[in-house]
C-alpha positions as semicolon CSV with decimal commas, in nm:
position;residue;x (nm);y (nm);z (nm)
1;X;-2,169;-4,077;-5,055
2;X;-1,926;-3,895;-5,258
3;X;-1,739;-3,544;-5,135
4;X;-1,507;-3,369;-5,348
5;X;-1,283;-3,161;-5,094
6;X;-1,098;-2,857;-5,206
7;X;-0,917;-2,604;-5,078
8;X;-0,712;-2,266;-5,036
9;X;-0,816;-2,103;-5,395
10;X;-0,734;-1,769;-5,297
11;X;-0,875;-1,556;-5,579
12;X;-0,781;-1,768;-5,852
13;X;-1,036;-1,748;-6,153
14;X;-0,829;-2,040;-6,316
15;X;-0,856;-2,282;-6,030
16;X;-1,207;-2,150;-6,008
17;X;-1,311;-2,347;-6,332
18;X;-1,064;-2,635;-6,261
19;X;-1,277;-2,695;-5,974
20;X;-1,627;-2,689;-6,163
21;X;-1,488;-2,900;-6,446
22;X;-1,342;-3,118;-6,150
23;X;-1,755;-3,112;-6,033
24;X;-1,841;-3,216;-6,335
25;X;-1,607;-3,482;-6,373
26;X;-1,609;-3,620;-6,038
27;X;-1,970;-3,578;-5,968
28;X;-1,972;-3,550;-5,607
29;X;-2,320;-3,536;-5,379
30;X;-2,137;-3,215;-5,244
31;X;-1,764;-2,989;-5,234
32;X;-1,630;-2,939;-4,910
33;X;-1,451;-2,612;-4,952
34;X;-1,206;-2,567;-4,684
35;X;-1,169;-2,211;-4,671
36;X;-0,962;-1,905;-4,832
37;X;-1,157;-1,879;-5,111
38;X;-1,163;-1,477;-5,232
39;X;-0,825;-1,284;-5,096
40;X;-0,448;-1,425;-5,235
41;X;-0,362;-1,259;-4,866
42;X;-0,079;-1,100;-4,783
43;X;0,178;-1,404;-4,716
44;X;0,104;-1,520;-5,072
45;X;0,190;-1,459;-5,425
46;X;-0,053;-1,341;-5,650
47;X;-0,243;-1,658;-5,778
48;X;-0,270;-1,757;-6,160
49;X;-0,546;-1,520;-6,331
50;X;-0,633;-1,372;-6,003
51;X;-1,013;-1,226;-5,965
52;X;-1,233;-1,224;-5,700
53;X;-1,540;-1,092;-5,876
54;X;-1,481;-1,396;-6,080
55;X;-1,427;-1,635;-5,887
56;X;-1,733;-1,514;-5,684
57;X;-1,941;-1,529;-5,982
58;X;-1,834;-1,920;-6,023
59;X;-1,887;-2,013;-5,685
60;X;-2,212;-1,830;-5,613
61;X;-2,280;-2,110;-5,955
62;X;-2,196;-2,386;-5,722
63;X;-2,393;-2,260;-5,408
64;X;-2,641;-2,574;-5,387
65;X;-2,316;-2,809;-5,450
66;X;-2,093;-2,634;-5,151
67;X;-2,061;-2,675;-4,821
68;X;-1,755;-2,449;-4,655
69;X;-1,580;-2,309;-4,352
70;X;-1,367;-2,024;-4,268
71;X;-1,022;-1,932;-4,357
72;X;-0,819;-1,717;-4,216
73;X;-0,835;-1,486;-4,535
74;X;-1,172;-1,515;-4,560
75;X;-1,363;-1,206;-4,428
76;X;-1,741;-1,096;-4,350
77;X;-1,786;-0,858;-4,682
78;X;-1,644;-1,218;-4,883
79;X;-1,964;-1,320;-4,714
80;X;-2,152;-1,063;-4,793
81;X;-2,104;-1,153;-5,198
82;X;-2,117;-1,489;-5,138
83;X;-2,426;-1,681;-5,184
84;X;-2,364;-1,983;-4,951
85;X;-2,293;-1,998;-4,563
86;X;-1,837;-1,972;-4,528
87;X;-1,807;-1,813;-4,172
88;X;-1,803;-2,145;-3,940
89;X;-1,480;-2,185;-3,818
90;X;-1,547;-2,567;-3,841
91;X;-1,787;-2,831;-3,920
92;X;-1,861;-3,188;-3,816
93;X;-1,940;-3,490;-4,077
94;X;-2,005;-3,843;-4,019
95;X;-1,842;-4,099;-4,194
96;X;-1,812;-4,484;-4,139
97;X;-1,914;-4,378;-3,817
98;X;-1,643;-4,195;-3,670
99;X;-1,671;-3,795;-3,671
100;X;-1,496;-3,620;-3,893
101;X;-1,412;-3,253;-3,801
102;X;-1,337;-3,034;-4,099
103;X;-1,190;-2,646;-4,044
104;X;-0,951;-2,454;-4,272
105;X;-0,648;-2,519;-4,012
106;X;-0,545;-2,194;-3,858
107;X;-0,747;-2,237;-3,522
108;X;-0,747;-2,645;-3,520
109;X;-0,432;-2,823;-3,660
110;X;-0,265;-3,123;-3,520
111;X;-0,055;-2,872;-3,305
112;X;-0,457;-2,781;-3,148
113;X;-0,673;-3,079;-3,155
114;X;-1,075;-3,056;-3,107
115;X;-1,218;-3,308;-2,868
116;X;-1,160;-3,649;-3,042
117;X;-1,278;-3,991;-2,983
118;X;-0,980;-4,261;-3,095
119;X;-1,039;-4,305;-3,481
120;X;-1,177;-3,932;-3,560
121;X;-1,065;-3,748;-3,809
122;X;-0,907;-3,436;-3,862
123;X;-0,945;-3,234;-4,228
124;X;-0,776;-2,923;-4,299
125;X;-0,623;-2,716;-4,568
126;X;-0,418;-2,396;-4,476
127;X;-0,006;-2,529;-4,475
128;X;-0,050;-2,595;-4,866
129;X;0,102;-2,952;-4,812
130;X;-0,126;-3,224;-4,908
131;X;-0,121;-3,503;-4,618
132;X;-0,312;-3,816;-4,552
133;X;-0,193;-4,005;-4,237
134;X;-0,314;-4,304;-3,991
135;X;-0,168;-4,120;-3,622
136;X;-0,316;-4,394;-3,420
137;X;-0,547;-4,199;-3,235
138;X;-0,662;-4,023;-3,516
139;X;-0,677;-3,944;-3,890
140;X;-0,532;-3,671;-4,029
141;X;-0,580;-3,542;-4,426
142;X;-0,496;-3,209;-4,600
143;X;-0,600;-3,148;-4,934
144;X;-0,323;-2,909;-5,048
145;X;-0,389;-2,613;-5,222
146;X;-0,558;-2,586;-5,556
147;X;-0,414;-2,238;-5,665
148;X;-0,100;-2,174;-5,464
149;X;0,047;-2,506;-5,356
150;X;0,370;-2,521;-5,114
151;X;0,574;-2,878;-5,044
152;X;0,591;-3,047;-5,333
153;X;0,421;-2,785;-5,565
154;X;0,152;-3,009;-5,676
155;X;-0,206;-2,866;-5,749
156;X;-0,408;-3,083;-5,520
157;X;-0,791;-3,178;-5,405
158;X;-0,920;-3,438;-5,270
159;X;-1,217;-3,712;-5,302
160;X;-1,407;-3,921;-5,004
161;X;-1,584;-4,201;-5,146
162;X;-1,669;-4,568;-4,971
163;X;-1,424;-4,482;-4,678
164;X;-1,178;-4,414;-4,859
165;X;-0,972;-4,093;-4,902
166;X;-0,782;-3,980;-5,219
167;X;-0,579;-3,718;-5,317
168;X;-0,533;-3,633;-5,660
169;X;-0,360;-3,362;-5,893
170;X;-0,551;-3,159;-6,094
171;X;-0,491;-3,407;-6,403
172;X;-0,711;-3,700;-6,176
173;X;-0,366;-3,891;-6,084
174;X;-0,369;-4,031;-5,752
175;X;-0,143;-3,886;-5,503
176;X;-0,227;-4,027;-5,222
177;X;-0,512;-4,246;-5,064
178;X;-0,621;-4,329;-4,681
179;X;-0,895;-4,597;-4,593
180;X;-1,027;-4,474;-4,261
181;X;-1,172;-4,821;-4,206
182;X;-0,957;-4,985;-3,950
């Protein structure tokens, strides 16, 4: 299985279609969007070519490709144009048989575990930062932002395939990788 994980496009009509030509490119079985997908919010700079409507339009495109959680800019009337289920607060996969718990990162983080067995692992977006770190007890992997990146200022996503993790810039250059099979 192959999941394309992105996150944190906040409005951005430009990321928007980076992200379907990244669908295309990548081919993924699904997109794992991780939340703050319509509203720049009020902590952020306007994003490049900021539009909602637009970026709605492109998603509700994707809607049999997506699954998705909440963000904390994410609100019930972004639900209401939306044409694909984003109001969980988290969700659970299963890979290489450990559970991996995916959420946008403002209610779990590393600072508020969920209940772990040793070897889970934790995905969120939310700080920006792209991470991808072996903790011992657990793994722990941000994507970074597509649209409004903080840290290193790199326009990230990120790609699960044969246990493996990889980050990558929106050019396909590896940033980072993890292999969650220890």
């Amino acid at each position: 299985m192959k999941l394309l994980f992105a996150s944190d496009l906040h409005g951005s009509a430009y990321y928007a279609e980076k992200l379907e030509e990244l669908i295309r490119n990548e081919a993924p079985d699904k997109t794992v969007l991780l939340g703050d997908l319509l509203y720049h919010g009020p902590r952020n700079d306007l994003p490049r070519e900021y539009d909602p409507k637009k970026v709605t339009a492109i998603l509700n495109g994707l809607k049999t490709q997506v699954l998705a959680v909440r963000g904390n800019c994410d609100a019930e009337v972004d639900q209401m144009v939306l044409e694909f289920p984003i109001m969980a607060d988290y969700m659970a996969l299963f890979l290489e048989g450990r559970m991996v718990f995916v959420t946008h990162g403002h209610l779990f983080n590393e600072e508020n575990l969920p209940n772990f067995n040793p070897g889970d692992v934790l995905i969120h977006g939310h700080t920006h930062v792209c991470a991808a770190a072996d903790r011992g007890a657990y793994f722990f992997l941000n994507p970074g932002s597509m649209a409004l990146p903080k840290g290193d200022g790199v326009h990230s996503y990120m790609v699960y395939e044969d246990g493996v993790f990889t980050t990558k810039d929106m050019d396909g250059a590896v940033l980072e990788t993890l292999d969650i099979r220890r």
